[in-house]
N, C-alpha and C positions, 0 to 999 in steps of 0.2 A: 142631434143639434136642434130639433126644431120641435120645443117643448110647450107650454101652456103660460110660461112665463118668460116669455120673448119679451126684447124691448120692442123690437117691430119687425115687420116681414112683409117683403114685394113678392108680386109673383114674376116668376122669369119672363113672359112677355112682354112687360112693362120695362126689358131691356135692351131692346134688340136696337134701335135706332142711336139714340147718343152712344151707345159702347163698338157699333158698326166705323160711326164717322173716328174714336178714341182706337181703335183697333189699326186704322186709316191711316191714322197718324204717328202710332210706333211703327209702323212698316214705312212711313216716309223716313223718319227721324233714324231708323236701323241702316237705312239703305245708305243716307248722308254720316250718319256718325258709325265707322267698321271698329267694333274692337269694346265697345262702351256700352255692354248693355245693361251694366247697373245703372249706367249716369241718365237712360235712355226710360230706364223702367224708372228712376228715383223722378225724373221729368214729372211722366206723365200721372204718378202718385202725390206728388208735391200739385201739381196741377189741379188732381180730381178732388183732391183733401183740402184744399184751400189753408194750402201750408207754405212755409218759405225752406229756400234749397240751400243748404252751407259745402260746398264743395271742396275736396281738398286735393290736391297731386303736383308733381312736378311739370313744369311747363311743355305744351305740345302736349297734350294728352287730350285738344278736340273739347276743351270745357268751355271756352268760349265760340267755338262753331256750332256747341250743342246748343244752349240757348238761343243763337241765331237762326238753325234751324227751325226751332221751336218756334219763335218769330215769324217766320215766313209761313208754315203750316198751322197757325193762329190766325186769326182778326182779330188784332191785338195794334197798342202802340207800343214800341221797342225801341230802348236806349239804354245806352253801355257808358258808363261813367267809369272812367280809371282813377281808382284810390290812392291818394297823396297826400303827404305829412302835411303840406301847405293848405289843404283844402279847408275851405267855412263851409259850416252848417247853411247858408244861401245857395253854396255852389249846388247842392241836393235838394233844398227845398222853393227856392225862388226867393223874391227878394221886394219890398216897395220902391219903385222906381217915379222919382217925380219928373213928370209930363208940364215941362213949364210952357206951350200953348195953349195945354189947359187950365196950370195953375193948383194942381192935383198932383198926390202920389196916388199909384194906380200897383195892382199886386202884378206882376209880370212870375207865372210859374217853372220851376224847375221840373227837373227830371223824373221826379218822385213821383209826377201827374202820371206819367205811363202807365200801362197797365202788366207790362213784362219788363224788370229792370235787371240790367245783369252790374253789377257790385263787382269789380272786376279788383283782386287784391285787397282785399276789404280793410285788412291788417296794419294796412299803411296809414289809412286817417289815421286824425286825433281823435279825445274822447268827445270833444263838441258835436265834432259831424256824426259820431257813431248814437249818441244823442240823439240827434235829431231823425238819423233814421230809425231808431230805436220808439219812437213815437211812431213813424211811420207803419211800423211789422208789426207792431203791437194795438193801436189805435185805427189803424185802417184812415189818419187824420193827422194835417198839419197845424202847428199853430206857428204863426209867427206875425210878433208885436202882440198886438190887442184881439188878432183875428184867427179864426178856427177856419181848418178848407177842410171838406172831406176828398179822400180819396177816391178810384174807382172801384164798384163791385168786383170786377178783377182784376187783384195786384198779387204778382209773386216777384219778388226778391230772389236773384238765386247768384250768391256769394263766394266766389272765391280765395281762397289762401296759397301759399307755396311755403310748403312745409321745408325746401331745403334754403333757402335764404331767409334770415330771420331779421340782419342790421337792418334801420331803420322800421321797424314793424313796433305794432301797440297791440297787446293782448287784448280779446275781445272782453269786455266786463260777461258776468256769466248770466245778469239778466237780459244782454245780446242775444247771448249763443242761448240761450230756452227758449228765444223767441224762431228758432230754427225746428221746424219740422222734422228734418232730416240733415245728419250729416254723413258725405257720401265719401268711401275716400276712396280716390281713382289710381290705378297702377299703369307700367309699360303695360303695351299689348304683346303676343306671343310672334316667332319669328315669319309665322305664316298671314297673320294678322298683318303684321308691317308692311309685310311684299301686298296685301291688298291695297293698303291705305295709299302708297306708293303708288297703284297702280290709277286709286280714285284718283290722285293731288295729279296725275301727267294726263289725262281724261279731261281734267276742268280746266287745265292749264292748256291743254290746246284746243279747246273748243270756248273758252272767252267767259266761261260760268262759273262762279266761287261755289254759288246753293239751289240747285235746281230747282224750280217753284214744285209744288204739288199742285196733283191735279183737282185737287179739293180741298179747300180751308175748312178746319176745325172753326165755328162761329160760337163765340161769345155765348148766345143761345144754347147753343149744342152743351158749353161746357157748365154752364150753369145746372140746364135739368139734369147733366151725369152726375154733380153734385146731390142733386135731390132723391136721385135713385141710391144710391148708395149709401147716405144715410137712411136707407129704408127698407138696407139689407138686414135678415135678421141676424142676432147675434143671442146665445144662449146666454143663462145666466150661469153657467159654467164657463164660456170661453171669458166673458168678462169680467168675471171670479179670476179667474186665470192672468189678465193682465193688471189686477187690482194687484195684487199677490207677489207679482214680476218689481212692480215700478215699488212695495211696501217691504219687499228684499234690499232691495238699495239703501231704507232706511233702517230698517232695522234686520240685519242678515244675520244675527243669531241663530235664530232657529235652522237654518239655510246652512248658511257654509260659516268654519272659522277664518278661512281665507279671507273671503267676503269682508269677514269684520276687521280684521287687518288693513287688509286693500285698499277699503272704503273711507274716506274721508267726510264726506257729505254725499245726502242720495237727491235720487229726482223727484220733481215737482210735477203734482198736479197732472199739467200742463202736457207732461210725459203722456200720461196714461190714453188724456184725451186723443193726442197723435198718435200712440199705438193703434187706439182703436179705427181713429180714421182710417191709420194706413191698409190696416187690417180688410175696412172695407174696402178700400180702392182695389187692393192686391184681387181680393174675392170678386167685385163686380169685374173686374179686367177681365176673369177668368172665367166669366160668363156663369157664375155660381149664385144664388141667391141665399144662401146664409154665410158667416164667416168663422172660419176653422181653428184649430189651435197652430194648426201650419202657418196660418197667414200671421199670426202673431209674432209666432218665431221667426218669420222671414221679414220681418219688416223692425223686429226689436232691437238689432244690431243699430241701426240707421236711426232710429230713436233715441237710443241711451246711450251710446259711445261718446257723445259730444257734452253731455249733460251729467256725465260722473264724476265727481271730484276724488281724486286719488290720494291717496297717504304720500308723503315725500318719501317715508321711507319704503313704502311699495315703487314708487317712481325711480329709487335711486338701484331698487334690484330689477329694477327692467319689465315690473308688471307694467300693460296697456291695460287701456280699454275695455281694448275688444276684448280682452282673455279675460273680464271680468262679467262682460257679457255671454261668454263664452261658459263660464261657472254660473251664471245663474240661470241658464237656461238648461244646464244640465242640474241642478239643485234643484229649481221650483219645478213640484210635478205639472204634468200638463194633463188636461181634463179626457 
């Protein structure tokens, strides 16, 4: 892996601090959230990647305790906005409010200012509000009327859906969901699983506590430089041949699979490739490795393209998903 034509490459001591305190903090988040260690691991990769989280399951499945944890083992501001057909683009971004003592309107900020937002049923808004957050994940910036706000250096979005009720819901436009790093999709936990969760919910329920603090906050600082580390993991020019290759399947999967070109209706953007590769990194420096593998590819590609692939109807109407599609191209594209 670690060849003469690297993009870049750290040495492994230059990781032991920020990925100590990120180590810290999957083990608070594991402890609080029983049963979820994709949503737990997609956390703190959407975190280190400086990406947004599209989450998807049936309700009670801890996807909103998990961002709140995340909350509390951050320094961070945090606010939960629940999505509704009724809601304006104001209700998300703020709004000019005139101050008649002073004679002024004055910009009074919304929600979006946080730097951890949880999008609770995202599905629900209209397309205005989805708009206007749609500048927000994309631009890192608000504008409204004549004026431009920036946002903060750290902002993640991480979005909810409920795949079993659909009345009332607005399909996400698709340059939404590209602006999604990751989409994760969360299941029941198993019957032994339950009897634990059961056993946390009568623990906090008689001792007076929803989220038990940690004994050390992840700092703003801390998450920034594990950003910087890990874009400075090396990466060959084979593994990044490799997800060039992955996300140029989608577009044209001829050579690949006949399935593929069936299945496929429109492939992924860009955009794609870049979030494979981050995630690639984060997966890799988590794991205390300084280069990144053709594994970390593969385990983080699912969560990449699933949400970002547009399917044939008539693949849709014989019951092809997603994931089986991502499922064929990563048994298709050889890996280096």
């Amino acid at each position: 892996m670690k060849d003469s034509t690297s993009l870049s490459i750290a040495p492994v001591s230059t990781i032991s601090g920020a990925r100590g305190a990120f180590l810290r903090t999957r083990d608070y988040l594991s402890a609080q959230i029983i049963g979820q260690e994709l949503l737990v691991e997609g956390l703190l990769i959407a975190l280190l990647s400086d990406g947004h989280l599209l989450v998807e399951g049936p309700p009670g499945l801890a996807k909103t305790r998990a961002v709140k944890a995340l909350a509390r083992a951050l320094e961070c501001d945090f606010h939960r906005t629940q999505f509704t057909p009724d809601m304006l683009p104001s209700d998300l971004t703020g709004s000019e409010i005139y101050r008649p003592e002073e004679g002024v309107f004055k910009f009074q900020r919304g929600p979006l200012f946080h730097n951890l937002i949880l999008a609770d049923e995202i599905n629900r808004a209209p397309a205005k509000v989805q708009s206007a957050l749609l500048e927000a994940m994309a631009e890192r910036q608000i504008s409204v009327g004549q004026a431009t706000y920036p946002l903060p250096a750290l902002f993640l979005v991480m979005a909810t859906q409920n795949p079993i009720e659909q009345e009332g819901t607005y399909p996400l436009p698709e340059a939404q969901i590209d602006r999604f790093m990751l989409h994760l999709a969360v299941d029941y936990p198993d019957r032994a699983t339950t009897l634990k969760i059961m056993r946390l919910a009568h623990q906090e329920a008689t001792s007076e506590i929803e989220l038990a603090p940690p004994t050390e906050r992840l700092s703003q600082a801390q998450v920034l430089a594990a950003r910087r580390e890990a874009l400075a993991l090396h990466i060959s020019d084979e593994v990044a041949e490799y997800i060039a290759a992955l996300v140029d399947a989608t577009r044209r999967p001829d050579p690949y699979s006949q399935d593929l070109k069936q299945w496929l209706r429109w492939g992924v953007s860009p955009r794609a490739a870049i979030a494979m590769e981050r995630g690639a990194r984060a997966i890799a420096w988590l794991d205390g490795r300084d280069y990144v593998s053709p594994d970390d590819v593969q385990q983080i590609a699912g969560d990449v393209l699933r949400h970002r692939l547009l399917l044939d109807y008539g693949a849709q109407a014989r019951g092809i998903t997603a994931q089986r599609c991502v499922e064929e191209l990563l048994r298709r594209v050889p890996a280096p």
